[in-house]
C-alpha positions as CSV (number, residue, x, y, z in Angstrom):
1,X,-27.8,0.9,-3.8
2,X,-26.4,3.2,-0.9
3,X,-24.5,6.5,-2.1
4,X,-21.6,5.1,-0.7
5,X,-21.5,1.9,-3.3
6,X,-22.6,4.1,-6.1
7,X,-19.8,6.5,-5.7
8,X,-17.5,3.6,-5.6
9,X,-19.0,2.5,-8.8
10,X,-18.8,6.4,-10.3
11,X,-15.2,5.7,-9.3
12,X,-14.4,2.6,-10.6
13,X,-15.6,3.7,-14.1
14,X,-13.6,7.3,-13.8
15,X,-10.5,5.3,-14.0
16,X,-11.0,5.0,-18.0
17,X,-11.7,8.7,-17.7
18,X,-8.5,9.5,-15.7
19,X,-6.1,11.1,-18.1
20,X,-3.7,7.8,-18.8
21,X,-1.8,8.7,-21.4
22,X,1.1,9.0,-23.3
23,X,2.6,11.8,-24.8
24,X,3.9,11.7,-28.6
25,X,5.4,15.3,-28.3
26,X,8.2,14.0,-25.9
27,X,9.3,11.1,-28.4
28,X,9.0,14.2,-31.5
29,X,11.2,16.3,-29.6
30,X,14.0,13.6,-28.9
31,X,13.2,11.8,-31.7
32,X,12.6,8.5,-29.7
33,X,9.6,6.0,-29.6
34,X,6.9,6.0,-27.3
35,X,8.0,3.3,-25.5
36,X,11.4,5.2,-24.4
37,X,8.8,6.5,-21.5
38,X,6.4,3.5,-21.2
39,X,6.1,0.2,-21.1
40,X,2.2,-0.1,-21.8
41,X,1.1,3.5,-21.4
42,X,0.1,5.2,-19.6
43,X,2.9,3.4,-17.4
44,X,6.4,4.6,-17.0
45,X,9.7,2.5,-17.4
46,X,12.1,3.2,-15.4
47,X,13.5,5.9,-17.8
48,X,10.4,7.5,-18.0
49,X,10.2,7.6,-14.0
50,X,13.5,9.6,-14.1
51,X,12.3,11.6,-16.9
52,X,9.2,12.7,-14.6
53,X,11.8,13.1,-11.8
54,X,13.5,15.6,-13.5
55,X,10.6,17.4,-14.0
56,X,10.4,16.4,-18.2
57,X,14.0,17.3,-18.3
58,X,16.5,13.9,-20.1
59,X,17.7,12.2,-16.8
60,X,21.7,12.1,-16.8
61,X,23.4,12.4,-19.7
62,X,23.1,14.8,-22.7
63,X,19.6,14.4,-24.6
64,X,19.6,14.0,-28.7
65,X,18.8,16.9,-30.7
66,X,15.2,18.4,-30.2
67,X,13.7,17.4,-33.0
68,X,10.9,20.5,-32.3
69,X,14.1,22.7,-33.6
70,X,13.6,21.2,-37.1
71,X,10.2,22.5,-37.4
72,X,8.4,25.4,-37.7
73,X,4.4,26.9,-36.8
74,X,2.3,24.3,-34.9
75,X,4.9,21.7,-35.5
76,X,7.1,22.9,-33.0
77,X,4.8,23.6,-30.1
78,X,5.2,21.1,-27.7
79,X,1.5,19.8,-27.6
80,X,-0.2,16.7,-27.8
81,X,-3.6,15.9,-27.7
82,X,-5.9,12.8,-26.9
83,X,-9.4,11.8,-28.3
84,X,-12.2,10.1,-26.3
85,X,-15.1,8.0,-27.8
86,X,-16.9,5.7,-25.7
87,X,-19.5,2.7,-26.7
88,X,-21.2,2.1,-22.7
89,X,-23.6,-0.9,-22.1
90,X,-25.8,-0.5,-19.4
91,X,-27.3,-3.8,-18.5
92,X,-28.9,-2.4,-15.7
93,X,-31.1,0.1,-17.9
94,X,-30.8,-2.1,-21.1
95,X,-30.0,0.9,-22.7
96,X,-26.5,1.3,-25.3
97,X,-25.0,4.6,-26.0
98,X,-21.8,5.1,-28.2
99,X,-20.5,9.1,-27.7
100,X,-18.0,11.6,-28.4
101,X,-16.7,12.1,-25.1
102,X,-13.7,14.7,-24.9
103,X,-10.6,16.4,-26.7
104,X,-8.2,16.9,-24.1
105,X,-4.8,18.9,-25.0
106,X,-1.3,18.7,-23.7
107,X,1.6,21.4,-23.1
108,X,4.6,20.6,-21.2
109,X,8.6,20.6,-21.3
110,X,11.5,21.4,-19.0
111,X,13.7,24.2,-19.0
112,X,17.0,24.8,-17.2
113,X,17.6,27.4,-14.3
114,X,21.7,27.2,-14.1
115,X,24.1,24.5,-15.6
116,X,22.4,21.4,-13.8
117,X,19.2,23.0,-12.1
118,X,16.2,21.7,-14.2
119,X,12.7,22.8,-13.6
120,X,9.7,21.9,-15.9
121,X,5.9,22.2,-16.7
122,X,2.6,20.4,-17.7
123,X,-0.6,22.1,-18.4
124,X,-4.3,19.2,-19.2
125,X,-6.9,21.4,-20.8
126,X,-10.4,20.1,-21.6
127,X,-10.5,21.3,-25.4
128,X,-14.3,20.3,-26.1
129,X,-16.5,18.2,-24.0
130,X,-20.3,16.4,-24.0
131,X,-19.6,15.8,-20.4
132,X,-22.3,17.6,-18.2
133,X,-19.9,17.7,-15.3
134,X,-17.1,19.0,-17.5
135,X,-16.5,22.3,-19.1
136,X,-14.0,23.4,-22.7
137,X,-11.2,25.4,-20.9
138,X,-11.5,23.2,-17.8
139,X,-7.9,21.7,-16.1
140,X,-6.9,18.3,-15.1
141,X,-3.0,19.4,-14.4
142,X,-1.5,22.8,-14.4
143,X,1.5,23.6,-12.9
144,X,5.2,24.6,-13.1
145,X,8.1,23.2,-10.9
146,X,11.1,25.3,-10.1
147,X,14.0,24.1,-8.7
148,X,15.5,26.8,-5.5
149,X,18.3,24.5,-3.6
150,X,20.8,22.0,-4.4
151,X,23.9,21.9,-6.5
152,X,21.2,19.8,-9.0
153,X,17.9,21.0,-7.7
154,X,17.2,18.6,-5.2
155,X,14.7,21.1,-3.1
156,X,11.8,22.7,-5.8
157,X,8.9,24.3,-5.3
158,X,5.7,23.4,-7.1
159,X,2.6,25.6,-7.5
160,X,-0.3,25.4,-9.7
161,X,-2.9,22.5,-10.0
162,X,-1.5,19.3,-9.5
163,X,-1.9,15.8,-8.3
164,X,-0.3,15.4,-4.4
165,X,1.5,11.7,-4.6
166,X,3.1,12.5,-7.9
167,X,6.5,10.7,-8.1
168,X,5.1,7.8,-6.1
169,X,1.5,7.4,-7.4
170,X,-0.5,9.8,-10.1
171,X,-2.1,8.4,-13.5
172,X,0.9,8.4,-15.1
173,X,3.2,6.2,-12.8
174,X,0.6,3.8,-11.5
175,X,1.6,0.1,-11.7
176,X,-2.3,-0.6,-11.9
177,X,-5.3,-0.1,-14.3
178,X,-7.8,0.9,-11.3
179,X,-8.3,3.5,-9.3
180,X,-7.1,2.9,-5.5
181,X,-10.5,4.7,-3.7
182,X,-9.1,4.0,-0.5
183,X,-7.1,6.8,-1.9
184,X,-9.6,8.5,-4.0
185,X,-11.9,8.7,-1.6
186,X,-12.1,12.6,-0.1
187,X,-11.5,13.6,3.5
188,X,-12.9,17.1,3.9
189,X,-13.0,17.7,-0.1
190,X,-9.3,16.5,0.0
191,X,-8.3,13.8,-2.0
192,X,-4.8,12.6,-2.6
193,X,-5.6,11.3,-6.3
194,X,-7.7,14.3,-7.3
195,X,-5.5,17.8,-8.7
196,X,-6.0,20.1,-6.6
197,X,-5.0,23.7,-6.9
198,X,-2.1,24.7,-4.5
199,X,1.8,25.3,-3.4
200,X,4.7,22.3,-2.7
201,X,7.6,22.0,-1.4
202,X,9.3,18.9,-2.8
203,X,12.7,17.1,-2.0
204,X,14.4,14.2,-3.9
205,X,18.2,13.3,-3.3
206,X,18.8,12.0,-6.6
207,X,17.6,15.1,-9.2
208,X,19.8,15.1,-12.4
209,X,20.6,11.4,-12.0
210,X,19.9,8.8,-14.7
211,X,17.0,7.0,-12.7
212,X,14.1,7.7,-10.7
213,X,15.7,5.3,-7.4
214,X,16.1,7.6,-4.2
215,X,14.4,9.7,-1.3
216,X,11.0,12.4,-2.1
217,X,9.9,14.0,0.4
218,X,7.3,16.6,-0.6
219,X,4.8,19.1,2.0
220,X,2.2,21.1,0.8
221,X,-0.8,23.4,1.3
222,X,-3.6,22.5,-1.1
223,X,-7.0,25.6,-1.9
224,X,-10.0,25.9,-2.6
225,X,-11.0,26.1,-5.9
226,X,-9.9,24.8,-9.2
227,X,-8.3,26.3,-11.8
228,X,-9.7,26.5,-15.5
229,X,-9.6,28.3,-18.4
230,X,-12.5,29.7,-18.3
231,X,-14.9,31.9,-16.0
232,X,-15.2,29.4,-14.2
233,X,-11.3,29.4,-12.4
234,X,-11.3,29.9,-8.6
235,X,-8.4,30.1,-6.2
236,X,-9.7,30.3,-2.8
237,X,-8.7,29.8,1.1
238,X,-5.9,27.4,2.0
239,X,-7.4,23.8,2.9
240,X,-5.2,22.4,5.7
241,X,-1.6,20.8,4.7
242,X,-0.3,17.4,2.9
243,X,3.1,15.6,3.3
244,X,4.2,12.4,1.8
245,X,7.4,10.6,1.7
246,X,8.8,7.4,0.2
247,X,11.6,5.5,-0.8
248,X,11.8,4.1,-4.4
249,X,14.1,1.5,-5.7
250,X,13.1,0.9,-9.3
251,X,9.3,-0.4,-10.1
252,X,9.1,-1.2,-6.1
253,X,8.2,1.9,-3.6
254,X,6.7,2.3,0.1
255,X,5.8,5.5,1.7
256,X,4.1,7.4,4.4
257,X,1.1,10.5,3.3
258,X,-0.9,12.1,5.5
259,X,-3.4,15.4,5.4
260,X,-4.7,17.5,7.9
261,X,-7.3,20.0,8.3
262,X,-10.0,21.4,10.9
263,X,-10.0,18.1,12.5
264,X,-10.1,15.8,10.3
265,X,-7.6,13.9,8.8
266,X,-6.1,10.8,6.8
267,X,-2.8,9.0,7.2
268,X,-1.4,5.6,5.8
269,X,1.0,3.9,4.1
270,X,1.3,2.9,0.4
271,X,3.3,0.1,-1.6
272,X,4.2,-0.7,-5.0
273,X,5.9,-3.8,-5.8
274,X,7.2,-5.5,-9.0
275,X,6.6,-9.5,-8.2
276,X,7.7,-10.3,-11.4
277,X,8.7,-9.5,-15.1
278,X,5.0,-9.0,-15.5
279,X,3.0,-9.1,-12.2
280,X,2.7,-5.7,-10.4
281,X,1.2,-5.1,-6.7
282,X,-0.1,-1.8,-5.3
283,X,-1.1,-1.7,-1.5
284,X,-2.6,1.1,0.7
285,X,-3.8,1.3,4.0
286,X,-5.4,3.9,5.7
287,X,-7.4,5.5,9.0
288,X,-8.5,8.4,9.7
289,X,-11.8,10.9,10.6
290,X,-14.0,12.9,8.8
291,X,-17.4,14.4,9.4
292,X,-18.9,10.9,9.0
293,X,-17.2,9.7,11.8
294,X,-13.6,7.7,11.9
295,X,-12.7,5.8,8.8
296,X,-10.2,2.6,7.9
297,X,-9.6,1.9,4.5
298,X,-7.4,-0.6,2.5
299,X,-6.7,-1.4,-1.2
300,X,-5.3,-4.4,-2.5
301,X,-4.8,-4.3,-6.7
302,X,-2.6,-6.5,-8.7
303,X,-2.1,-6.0,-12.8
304,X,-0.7,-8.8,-14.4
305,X,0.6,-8.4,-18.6
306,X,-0.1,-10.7,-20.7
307,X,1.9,-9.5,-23.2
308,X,3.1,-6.2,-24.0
309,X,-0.3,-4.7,-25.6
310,X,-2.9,-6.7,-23.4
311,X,-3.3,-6.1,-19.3
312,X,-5.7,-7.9,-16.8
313,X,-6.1,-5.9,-13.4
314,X,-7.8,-6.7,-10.6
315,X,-8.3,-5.2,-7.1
316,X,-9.9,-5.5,-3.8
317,X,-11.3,-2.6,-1.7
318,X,-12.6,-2.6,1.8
319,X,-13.8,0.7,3.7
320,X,-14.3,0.4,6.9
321,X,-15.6,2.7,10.4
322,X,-18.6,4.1,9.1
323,X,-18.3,3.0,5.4
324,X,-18.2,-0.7,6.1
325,X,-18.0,-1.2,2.0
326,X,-16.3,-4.0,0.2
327,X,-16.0,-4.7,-3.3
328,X,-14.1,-5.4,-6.2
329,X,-13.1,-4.5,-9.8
330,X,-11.8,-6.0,-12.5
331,X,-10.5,-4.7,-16.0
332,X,-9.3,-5.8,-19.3
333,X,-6.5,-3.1,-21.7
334,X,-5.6,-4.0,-24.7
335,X,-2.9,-1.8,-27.1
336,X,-3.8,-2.9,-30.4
337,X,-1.0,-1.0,-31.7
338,X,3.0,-0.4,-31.4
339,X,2.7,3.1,-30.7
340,X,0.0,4.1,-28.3
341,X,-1.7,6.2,-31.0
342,X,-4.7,4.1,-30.7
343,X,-6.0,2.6,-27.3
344,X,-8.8,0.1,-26.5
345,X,-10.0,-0.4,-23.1
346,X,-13.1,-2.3,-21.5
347,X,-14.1,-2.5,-18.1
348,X,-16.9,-4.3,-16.6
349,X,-18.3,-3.1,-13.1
350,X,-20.7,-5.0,-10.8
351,X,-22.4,-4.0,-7.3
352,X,-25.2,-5.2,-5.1
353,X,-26.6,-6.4,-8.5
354,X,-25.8,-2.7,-10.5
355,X,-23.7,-4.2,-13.9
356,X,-22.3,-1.8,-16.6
357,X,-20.0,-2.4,-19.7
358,X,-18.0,0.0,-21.1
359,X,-15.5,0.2,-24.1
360,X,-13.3,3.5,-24.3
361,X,-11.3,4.3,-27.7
362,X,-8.8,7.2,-27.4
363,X,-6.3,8.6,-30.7
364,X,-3.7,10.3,-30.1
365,X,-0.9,12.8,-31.8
């Protein structure tokens, strides 16, 4: 199996590593369920698309009482957290582990900057780990969003450690289960669904309204580096520029993102579409050149939900120039339970005759 393949497969089973999740502390604070945010988590309704809009601010109108001002101590630290254990089948090495995988903990809330400016922040950390690739103290997501023009803070500026298609396409607003790699995978150690330490400038005509429909526009200069906790934090040199623009009208999007650097680069165009009640789309295509040589890439996923705790996804990925890679993936999710406190999800991954199983059990509070 050619690196290439096997880094597609390392992909495809990162996507029940990505951080999909909900978070409890929102519905505590506003005294809401769960599902005021998401439909089946990690995916956001179209309240909780204006919610992340408004960088974790209530969209529109005025909010219910924080229920965090009831409490006292811990209680009323807005934190979550979210458990990983993992039984993996490998029927390639006819081998079965079941592990203890990661505690990951959650910090975020908006804040106001004038009578309708909102600004707002989310910090990831890995709490405790048996990953070898992953460190306590390291970050997924760090970063804080201020907003600097606009009677309602349409122009912000973002810095920190963050994901560059939020608002259009990060784990939390994804319409499907899989990750797209024509996407994920990097072009000159950039890659538009990795965080990635750096500074945005970010525009959306609708900030302060009651949904998520409008104009984003966002340009930015991504580092070197990541940022942890830990000794292990590194800012470094800037890393050539990202831009990405789109227009959303509820579940359905299409946009234009491109990068840029020494060179090499990546540009294309990506879709999200709600066919029906419970059949979403995701589309992205994609050419550019790296140090491999050019590159052409498309992604082709569709999720269909069976009912409101059980999700079928499947997807099709071609890579082509000097990739010439094809492949597919498919995945089973199931909620057991009305509140995402307890998530169950299975995927089963097979190329040029490599096969793994793999259930993933997350808790959260």
């Amino acid at each position: 199996m050619n690196g290439r393949v096997l880094w597609i497969l390392v992909g495809a089973l990162m996507l029940a590593e990505s951080p999909g999740y909900a978070l409890p502390v929102f519905a505590r604070r506003y005294g809401e369920t769960c599902q005021k945010c998401h439909s089946i988590a990690p995916r956001l309704n179209a309240f909780g698309l204006a919610f992340q809009a408004n960088h974790y601010n209530w969209p529109g109108g005025k909010p219910p009482a924080a229920k965090s001002r009831q409490k006292s101590g811990l209680a009323a630290l807005p934190i979550s957290g979210l458990a990983t254990f993992s039984v993996e089948d490998s029927r390639t090495d006819h081998k079965t582990t079941a592990n203890f995988r990661d505690l990951e903990l959650f910090a975020a809330n908006g804040f106001g900057l004038g009578q309708q400016r909102r600004g707002g922040y989310f910090v990831d950390v890995i709490g405790a780990t048996t990953d070898e690739d992953e460190r306590a103290g390291n970050l997924e997501k760090a970063f804080v969003t201020l907003p600097v023009l606009g009677r309602r803070g349409q122009g912000a500026l973002t810095v920190g450690q963050f994901i560059p298609l939020s608002y259009q396409w990060d784990p939390n607003n994804q319409l499907t289960e899989t990750l797209p790699f024509a996407l994920a995978d990097d072009v000159d150690g950039f890659s538009f669904t990795d965080p990635v330490p750096g500074l945005r400038a970010e525009y959306f005509d609708h900030a302060g309204q009651e949904n998520a429909d409008g104009n984003y526009v966002s340009v930015g200069v991504p580092f070197e580096g990541s940022l942890a906790l830990n000794r292990h934090s590194r800012w470094g040199n800037a890393r050539g520029v990202f831009a990405h623009g789109f227009r959303r009208w509820g579940y359905s999007s299409v946009g234009l993102f491109g990068f840029t650097h020494a060179g090499n680069h990546l540009e294309g165009i990506i879709g999200t579409h709600q066919l029906r009640k419970n059949l979403y789309l995701l589309g992205v295509g994609a050419i550019g050149h790296d140090d491999e040589g050019a590159t052409r890439r498309l992604a082709v996923q569709g999720d269909y939900v069976i009912s409101p705790r059980l999700a079928v996804t499947a997807d099709l990925e071609a890579l082509g120039g000097h990739q010439n890679d094809v492949g597919g993936i498919a995945a089973i999710t199931y909620y057991p339970l009305k509140l995402p406190v307890l998530r169950l999800s299975a995927e089963m991954v097979q190329r040029k005759g490599d096969r793994t199983f793999a259930l993933f059990v997350r808790g959260q509070f």
